[in-house]
One Martini backbone bead per residue (centre of mass of N, CA, C, O) as a GRO file, in nm:
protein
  382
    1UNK     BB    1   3.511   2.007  -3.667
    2UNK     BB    2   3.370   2.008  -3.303
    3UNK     BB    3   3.190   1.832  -3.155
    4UNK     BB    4   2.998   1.772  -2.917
    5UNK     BB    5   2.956   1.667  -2.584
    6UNK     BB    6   2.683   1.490  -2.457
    7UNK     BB    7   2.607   1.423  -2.202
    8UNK     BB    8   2.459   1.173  -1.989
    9UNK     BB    9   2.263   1.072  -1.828
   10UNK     BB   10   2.213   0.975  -1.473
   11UNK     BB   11   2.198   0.621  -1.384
   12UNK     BB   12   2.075   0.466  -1.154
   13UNK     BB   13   2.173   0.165  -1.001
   14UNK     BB   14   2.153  -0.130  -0.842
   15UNK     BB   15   2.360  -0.280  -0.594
   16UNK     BB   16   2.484  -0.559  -0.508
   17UNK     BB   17   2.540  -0.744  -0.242
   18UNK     BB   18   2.330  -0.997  -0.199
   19UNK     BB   19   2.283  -1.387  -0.171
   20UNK     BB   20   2.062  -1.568  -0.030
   21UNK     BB   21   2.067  -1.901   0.032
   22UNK     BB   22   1.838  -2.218   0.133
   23UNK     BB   23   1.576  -2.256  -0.031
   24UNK     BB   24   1.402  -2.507  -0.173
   25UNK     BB   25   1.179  -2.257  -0.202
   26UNK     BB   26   0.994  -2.022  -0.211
   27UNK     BB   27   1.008  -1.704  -0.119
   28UNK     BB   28   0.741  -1.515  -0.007
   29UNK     BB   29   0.884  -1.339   0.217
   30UNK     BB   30   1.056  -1.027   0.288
   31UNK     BB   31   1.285  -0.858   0.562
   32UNK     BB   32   1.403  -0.606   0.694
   33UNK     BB   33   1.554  -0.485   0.925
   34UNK     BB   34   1.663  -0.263   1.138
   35UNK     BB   35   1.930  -0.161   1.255
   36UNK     BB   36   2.016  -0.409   1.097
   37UNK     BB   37   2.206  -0.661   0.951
   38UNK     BB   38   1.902  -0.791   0.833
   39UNK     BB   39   1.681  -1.098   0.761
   40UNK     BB   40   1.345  -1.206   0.670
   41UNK     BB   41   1.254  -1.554   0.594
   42UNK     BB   42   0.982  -1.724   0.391
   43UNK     BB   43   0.850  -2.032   0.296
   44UNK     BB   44   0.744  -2.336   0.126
   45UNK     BB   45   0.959  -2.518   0.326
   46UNK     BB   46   0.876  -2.417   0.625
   47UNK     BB   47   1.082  -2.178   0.676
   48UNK     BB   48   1.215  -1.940   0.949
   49UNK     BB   49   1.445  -1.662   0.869
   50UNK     BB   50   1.753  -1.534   1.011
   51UNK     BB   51   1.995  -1.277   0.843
   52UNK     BB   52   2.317  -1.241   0.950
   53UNK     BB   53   2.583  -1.050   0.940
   54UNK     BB   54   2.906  -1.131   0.909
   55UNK     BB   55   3.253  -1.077   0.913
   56UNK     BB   56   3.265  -1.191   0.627
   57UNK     BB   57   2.992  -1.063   0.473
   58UNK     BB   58   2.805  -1.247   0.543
   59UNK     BB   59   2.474  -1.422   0.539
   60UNK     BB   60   2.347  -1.606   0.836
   61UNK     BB   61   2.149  -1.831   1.002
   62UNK     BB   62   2.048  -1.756   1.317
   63UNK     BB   63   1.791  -1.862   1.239
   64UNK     BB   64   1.575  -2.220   1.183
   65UNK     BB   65   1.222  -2.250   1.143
   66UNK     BB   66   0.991  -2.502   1.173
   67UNK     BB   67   0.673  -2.561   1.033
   68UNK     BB   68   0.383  -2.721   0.979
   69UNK     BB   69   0.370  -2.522   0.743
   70UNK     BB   70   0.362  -2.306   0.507
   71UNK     BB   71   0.477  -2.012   0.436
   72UNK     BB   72   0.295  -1.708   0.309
   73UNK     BB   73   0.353  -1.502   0.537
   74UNK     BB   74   0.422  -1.161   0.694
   75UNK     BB   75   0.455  -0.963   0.999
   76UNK     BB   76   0.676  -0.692   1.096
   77UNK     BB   77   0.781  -0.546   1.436
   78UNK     BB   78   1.056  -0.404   1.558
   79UNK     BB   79   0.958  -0.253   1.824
   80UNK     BB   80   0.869  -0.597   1.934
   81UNK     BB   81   0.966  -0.816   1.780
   82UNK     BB   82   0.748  -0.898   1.621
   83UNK     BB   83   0.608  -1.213   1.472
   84UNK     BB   84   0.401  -1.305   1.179
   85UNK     BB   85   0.236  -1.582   1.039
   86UNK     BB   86   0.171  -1.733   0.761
   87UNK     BB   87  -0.037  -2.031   0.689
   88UNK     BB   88  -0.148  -2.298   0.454
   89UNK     BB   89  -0.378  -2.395   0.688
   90UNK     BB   90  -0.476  -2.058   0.863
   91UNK     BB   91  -0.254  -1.989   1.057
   92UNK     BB   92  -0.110  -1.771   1.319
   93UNK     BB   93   0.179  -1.701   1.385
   94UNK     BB   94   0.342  -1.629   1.703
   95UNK     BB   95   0.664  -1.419   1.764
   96UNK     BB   96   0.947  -1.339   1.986
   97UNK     BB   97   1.245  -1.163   1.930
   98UNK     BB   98   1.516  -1.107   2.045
   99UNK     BB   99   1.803  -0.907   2.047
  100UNK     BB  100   1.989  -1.085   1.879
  101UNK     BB  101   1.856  -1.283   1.662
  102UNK     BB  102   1.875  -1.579   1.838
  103UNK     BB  103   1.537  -1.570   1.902
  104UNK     BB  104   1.222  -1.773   1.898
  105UNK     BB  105   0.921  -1.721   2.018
  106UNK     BB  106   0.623  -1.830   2.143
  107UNK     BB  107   0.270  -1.735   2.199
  108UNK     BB  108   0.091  -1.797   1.965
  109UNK     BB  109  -0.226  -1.876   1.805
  110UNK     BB  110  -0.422  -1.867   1.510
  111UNK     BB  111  -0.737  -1.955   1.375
  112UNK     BB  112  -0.848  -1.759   1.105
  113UNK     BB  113  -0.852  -1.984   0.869
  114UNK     BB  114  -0.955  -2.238   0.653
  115UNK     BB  115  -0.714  -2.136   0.494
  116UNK     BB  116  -0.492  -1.972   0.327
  117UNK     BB  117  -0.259  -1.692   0.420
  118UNK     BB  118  -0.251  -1.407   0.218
  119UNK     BB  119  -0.247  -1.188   0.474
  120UNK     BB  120  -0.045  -0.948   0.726
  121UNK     BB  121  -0.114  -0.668   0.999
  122UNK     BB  122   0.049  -0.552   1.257
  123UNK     BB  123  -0.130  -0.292   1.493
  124UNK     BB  124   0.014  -0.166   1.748
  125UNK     BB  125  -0.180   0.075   1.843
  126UNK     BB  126  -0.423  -0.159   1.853
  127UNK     BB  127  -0.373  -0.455   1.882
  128UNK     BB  128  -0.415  -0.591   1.566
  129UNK     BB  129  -0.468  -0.874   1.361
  130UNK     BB  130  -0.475  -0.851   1.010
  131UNK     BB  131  -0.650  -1.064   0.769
  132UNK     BB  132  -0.623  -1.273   0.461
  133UNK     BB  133  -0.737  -1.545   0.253
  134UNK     BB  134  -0.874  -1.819   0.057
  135UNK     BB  135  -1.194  -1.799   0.203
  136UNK     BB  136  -1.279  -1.497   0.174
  137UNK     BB  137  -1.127  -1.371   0.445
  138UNK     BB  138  -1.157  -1.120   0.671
  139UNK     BB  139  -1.006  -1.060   0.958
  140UNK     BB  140  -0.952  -0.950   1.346
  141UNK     BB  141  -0.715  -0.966   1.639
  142UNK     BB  142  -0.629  -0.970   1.916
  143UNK     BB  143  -0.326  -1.001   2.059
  144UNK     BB  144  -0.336  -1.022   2.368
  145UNK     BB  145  -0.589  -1.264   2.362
  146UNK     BB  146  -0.704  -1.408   2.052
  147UNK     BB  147  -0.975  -1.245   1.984
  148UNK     BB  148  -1.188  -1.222   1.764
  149UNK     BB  149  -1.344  -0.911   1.641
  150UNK     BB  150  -1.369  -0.973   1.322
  151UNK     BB  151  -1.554  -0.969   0.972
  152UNK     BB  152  -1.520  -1.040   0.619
  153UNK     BB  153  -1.639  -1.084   0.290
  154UNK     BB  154  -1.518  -1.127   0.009
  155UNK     BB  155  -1.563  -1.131  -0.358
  156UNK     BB  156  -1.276  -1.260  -0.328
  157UNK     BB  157  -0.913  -1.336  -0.316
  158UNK     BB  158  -0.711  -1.162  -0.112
  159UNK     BB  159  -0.376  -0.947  -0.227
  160UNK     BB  160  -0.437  -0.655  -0.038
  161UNK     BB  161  -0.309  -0.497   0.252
  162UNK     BB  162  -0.422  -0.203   0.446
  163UNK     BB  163  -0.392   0.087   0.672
  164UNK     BB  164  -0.518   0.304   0.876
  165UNK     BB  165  -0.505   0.443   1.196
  166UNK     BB  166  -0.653   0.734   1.200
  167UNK     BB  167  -0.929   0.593   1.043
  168UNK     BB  168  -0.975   0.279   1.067
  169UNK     BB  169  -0.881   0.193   0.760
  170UNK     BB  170  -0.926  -0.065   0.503
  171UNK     BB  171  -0.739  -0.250   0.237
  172UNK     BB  172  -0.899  -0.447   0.006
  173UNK     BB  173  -0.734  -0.660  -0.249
  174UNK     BB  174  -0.839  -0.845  -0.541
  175UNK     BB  175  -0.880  -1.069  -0.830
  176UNK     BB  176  -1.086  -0.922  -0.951
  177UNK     BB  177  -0.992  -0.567  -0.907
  178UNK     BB  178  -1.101  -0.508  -0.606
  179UNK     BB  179  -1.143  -0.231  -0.374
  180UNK     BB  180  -1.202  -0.228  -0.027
  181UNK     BB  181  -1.352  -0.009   0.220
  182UNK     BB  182  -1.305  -0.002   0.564
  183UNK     BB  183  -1.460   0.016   0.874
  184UNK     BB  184  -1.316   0.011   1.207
  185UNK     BB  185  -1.386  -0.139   1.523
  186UNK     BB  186  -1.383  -0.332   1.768
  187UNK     BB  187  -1.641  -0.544   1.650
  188UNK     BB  188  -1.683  -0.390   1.354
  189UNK     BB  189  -1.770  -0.338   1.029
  190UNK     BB  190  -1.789  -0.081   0.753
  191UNK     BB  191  -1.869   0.024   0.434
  192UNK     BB  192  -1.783   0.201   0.237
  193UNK     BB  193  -1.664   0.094  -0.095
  194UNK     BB  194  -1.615   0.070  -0.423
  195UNK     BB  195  -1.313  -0.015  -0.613
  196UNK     BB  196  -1.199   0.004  -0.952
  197UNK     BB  197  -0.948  -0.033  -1.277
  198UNK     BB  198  -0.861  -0.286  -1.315
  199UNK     BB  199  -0.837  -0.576  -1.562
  200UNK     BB  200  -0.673  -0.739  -1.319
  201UNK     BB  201  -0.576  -0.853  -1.044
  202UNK     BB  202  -0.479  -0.767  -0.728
  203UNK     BB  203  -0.157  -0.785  -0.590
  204UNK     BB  204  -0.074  -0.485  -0.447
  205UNK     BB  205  -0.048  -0.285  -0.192
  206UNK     BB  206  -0.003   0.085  -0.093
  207UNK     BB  207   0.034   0.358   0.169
  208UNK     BB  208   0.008   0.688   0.200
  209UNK     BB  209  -0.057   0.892   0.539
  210UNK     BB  210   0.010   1.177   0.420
  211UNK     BB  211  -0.108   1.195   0.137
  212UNK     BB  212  -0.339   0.965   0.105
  213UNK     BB  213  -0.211   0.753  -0.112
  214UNK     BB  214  -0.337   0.425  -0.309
  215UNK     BB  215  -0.127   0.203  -0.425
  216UNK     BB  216  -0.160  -0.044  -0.687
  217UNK     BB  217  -0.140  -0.374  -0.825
  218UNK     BB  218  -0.097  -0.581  -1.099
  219UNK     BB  219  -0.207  -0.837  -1.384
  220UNK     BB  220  -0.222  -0.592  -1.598
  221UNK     BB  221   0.085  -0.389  -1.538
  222UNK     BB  222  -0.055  -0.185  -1.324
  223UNK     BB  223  -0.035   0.117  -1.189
  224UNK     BB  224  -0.257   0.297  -0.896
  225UNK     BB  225  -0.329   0.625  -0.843
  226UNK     BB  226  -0.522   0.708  -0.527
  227UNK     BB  227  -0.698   0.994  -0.427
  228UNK     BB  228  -0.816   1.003  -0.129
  229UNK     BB  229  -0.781   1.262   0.025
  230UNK     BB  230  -0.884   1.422  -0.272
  231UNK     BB  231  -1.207   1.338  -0.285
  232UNK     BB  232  -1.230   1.334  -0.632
  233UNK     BB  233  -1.122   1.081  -0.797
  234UNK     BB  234  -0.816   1.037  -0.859
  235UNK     BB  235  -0.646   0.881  -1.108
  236UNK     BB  236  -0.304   0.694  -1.182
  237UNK     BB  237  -0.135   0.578  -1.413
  238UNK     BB  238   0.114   0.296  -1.438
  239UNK     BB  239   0.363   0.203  -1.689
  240UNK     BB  240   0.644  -0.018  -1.610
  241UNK     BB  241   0.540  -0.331  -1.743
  242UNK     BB  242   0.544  -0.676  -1.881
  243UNK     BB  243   0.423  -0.763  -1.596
  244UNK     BB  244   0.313  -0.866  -1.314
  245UNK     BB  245   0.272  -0.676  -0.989
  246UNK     BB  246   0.396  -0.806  -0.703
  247UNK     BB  247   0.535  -0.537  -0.563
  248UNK     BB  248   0.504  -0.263  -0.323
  249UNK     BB  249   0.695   0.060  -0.210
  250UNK     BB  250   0.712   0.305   0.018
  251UNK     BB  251   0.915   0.637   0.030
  252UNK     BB  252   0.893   0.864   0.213
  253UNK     BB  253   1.143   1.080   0.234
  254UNK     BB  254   1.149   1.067  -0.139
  255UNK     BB  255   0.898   1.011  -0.268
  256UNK     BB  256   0.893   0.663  -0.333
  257UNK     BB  257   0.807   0.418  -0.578
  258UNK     BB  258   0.796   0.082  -0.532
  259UNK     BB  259   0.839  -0.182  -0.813
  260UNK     BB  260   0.781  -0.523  -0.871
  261UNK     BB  261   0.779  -0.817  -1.103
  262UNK     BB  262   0.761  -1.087  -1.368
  263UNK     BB  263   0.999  -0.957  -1.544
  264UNK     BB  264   1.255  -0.862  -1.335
  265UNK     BB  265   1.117  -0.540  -1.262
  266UNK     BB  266   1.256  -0.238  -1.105
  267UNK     BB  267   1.079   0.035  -1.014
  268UNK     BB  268   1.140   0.436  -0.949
  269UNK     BB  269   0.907   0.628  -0.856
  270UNK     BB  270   0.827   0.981  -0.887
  271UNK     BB  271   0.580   1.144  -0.697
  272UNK     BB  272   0.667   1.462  -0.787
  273UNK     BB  273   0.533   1.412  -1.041
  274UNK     BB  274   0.347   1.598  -1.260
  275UNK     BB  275   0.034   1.424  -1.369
  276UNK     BB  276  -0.195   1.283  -1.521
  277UNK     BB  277  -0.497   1.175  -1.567
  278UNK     BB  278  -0.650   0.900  -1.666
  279UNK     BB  279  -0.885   0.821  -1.908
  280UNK     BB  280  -1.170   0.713  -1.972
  281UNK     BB  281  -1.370   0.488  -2.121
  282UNK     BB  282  -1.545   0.471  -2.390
  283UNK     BB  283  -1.879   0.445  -2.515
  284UNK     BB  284  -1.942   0.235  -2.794
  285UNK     BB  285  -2.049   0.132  -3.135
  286UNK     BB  286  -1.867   0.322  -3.274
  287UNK     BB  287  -1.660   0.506  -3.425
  288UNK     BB  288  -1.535   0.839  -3.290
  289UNK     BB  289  -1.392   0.890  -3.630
  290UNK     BB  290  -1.588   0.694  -3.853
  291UNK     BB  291  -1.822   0.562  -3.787
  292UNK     BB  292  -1.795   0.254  -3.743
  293UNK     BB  293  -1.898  -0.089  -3.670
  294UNK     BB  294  -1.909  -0.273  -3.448
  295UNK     BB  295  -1.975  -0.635  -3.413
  296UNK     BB  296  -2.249  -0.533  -3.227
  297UNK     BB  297  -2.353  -0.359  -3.444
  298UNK     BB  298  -2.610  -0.456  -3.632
  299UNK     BB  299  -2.777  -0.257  -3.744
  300UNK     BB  300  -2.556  -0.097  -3.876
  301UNK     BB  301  -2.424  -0.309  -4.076
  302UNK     BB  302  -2.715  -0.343  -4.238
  303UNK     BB  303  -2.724  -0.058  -4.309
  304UNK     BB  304  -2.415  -0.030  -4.469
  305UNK     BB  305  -2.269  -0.309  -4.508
  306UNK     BB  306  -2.083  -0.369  -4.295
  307UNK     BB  307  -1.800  -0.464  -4.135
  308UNK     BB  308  -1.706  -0.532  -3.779
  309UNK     BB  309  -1.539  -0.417  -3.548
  310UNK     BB  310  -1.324  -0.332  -3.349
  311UNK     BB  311  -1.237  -0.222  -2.995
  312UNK     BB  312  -1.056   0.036  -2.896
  313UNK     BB  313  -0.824   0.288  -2.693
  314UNK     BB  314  -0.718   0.616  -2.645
  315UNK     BB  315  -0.509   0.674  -2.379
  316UNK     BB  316  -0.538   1.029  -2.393
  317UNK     BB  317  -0.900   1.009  -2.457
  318UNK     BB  318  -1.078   0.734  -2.433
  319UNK     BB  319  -1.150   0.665  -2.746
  320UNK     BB  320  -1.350   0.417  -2.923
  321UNK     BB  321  -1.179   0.273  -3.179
  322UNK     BB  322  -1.042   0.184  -3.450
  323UNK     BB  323  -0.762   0.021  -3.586
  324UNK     BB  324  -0.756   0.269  -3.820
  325UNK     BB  325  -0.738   0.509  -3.592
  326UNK     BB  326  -0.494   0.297  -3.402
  327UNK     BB  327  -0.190   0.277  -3.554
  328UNK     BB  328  -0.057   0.446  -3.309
  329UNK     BB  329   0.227   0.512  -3.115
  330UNK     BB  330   0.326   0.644  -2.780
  331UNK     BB  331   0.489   0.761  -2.545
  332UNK     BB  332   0.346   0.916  -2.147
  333UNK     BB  333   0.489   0.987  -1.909
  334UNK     BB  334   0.259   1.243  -1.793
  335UNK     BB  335   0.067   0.952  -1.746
  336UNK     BB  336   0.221   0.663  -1.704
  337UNK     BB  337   0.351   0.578  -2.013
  338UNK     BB  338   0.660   0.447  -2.089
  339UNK     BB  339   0.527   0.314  -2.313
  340UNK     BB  340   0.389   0.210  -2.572
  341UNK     BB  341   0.070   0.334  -2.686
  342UNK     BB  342  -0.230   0.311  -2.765
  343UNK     BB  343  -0.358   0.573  -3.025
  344UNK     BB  344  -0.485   0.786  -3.199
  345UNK     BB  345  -0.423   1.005  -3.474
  346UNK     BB  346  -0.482   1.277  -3.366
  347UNK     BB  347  -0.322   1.248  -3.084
  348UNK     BB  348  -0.036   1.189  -3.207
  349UNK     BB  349  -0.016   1.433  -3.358
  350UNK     BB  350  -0.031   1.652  -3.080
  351UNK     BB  351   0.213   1.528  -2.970
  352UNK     BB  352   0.480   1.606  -2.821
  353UNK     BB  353   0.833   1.607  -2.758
  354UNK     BB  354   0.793   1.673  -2.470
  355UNK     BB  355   0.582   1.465  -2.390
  356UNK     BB  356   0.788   1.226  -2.449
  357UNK     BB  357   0.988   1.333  -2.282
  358UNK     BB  358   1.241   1.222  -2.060
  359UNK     BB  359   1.303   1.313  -1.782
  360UNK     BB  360   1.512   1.317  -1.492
  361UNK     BB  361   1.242   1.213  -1.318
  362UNK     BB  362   1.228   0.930  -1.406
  363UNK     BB  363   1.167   0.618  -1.408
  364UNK     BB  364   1.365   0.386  -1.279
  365UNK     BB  365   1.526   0.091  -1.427
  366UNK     BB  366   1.591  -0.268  -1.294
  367UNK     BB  367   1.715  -0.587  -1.316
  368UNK     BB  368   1.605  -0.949  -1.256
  369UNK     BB  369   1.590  -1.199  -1.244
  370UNK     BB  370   1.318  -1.240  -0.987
  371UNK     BB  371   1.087  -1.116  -0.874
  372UNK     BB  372   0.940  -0.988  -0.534
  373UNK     BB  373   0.864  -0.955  -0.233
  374UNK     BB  374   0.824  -0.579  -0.081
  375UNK     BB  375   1.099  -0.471   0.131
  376UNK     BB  376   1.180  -0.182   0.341
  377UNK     BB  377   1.371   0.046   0.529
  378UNK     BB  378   1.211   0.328   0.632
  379UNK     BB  379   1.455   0.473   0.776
  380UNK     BB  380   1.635   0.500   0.538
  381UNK     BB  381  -0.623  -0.535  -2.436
  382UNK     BB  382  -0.709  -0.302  -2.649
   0.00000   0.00000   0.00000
């Protein structure tokens, strides 16, 4: 008797083209030229590159410019070929390169920063350059003049900067794990709202104009989709990763969210799939199952005669469980739980094999020796 023969679906894998070497220490950001077969990339060795393919299919730099300190960060705008860079003494160093990417100028400099500039944005539609530091200060500054035209002091030191062009709404994400929204003016900025949802602090952000969803990453190893446009207040975790988050890109053109870790994991999240929000963590003193109390809940303790449980919550109802109401595992696919995560004894046992089940369209996933940050190419526990 012949048995049959299930295909394996089909799983993209990302094929390595080029490896560039020659930076002495860590490459803080790299980013694609658009319509070149180049790259720019700024490092902790104080240099910034440009590496353009020659016809050996190498990459080699066409610049090689040394900076006075560290460089941290950068925004490439490719239709002005300005380049910003940020440094690790507070300044912001602006140069426009030439046409054919063997030469960049020199334009001005911004003292923006009493230290490290940890993000860097310029708007070419406003001519604004925004930024922010290790001194917990957001500012922007005019571009053609290099006149600071306003401040705002976050919380924490902000590590997620992205701006919507068409309301004038910057998202400033910090270590704290807090999302701020500013409305900004020509010389002031007004607080719109504050939003948390991670337990760790945000490592990076990114925007799509189209859709109005702001997508965070953390060092709590998750994505979270934040539906600003649907005024709902609706977010949805992504959980693809065994390490912290450390940069997102979106594709508009595809609705795809890649997402790249400290695990060394390349996540490629399919946006058009229809997810459920993830729900909130209930609060209790006692377990939501067995009525146990937790370690903090002195009176029932003592009225028991019972010892206090830990406090545990589950992935799929949000209830506050103790660890034997809650030894079952479980993935969540269409929650954004990749992995096994825990669930309460009841709601284990109502998932279907089809909500377990990874569709076609479930988020694709590949490994590198060390991720970073991650620019792409528009145009193409408890």
């Amino acid at each position: 008797m012949a048995a049959e023969i299930q295909p394996k679906p089909l799983t993209r894998k990302p094929i390595l083209l080029q490896r560039m070497e020659g930076s002495q220490e860590v490459v803080n950001m790299a980013v694609i030229v658009p319509k070149e077969e180049g790259v720019i990339s700024v490092s902790e060795d104080r240099t910034v590159r440009v590496w353009l393919k020659r016809d050996s299919g190498q990459y080699w730099p066409s610049i090689y410019h040394a900076m006075p300190s560290p460089c941290s960060c950068m925004s490439f705008n490719p239709e002005t070929r300005r380049l910003s860079i940020g440094l690790d003494n507070g300044t912001i160093s602006e140069f426009i390169l030439s046409e054919d990417y063997n030469k960049m100028t020199s334009v001005k400099n911004y003292q923006a920063h009493q230290s490290r500039v940890t993000m860097i944005l310029f708007v070419l539609e406003l001519e604004w350059v925004l930024s922010t530091g290790q001194d917990k200060q957001f500012a922007w500054h005019c571009s053609e003049s290099g006149q600071r035209l306003g401040g705002y002091r976050t919380s924490a030191v902000a590590s997620g900067l992205q701006f919507d062009v068409e309301t004038r709404h910057v998202f400033i994400g910090d270590h704290s794990g807090q999302v701020t929204i500013l409305k900004l003016e020509q010389e002031n900025c007004t607080l719109v709202t504050t939003f948390r949802g991670h337990t760790g602090g945000v490592t990076a952000l990114c925007w799509d104009p189209v859709q109005r969803v702001l997508f965070s990453g953390s060092s709590d190893h998750s994505v979270i989709m934040w539906d600003i446009g649907g005024r709902k207040g609706t977010a949805i975790e992504l959980q693809g990763h065994n390490d912290k988050v450390q940069a997102l890109s979106y594709a508009q053109h595809t609705r795809q969210l890649i997402s790249c870790g400290g695990d060394g994991g390349i996540v490629v999240w399919n946006m058009d799939v229809e997810r459920q929000e993830t729900p909130e963590w209930l609060d209790s003193d006692s377990c939501q199952k067995c009525d146990q109390p937790f370690f903090w809940n002195f009176k029932q303790m003592w009225d028991s005669k019972k010892i206090g449980l830990r406090q545990h919550h589950c992935r799929k109802c949000g209830k506050a469980v103790c660890g034997k109401c809650s030894s079952k595992r479980s993935s969540i696919p269409l929650m954004g739980f990749e992995f096994e995560v825990r669930v309460c004894d009841s709601c284990h046992e109502a998932i279907t094999d089809e909500e377990k089940k990874k569709e076609e369209n479930c988020p694709e996933r590949a490994h590198c020796s060390e991720a970073g940050p991650l620019k792409h190419d528009k145009s193409a526990v408890s």
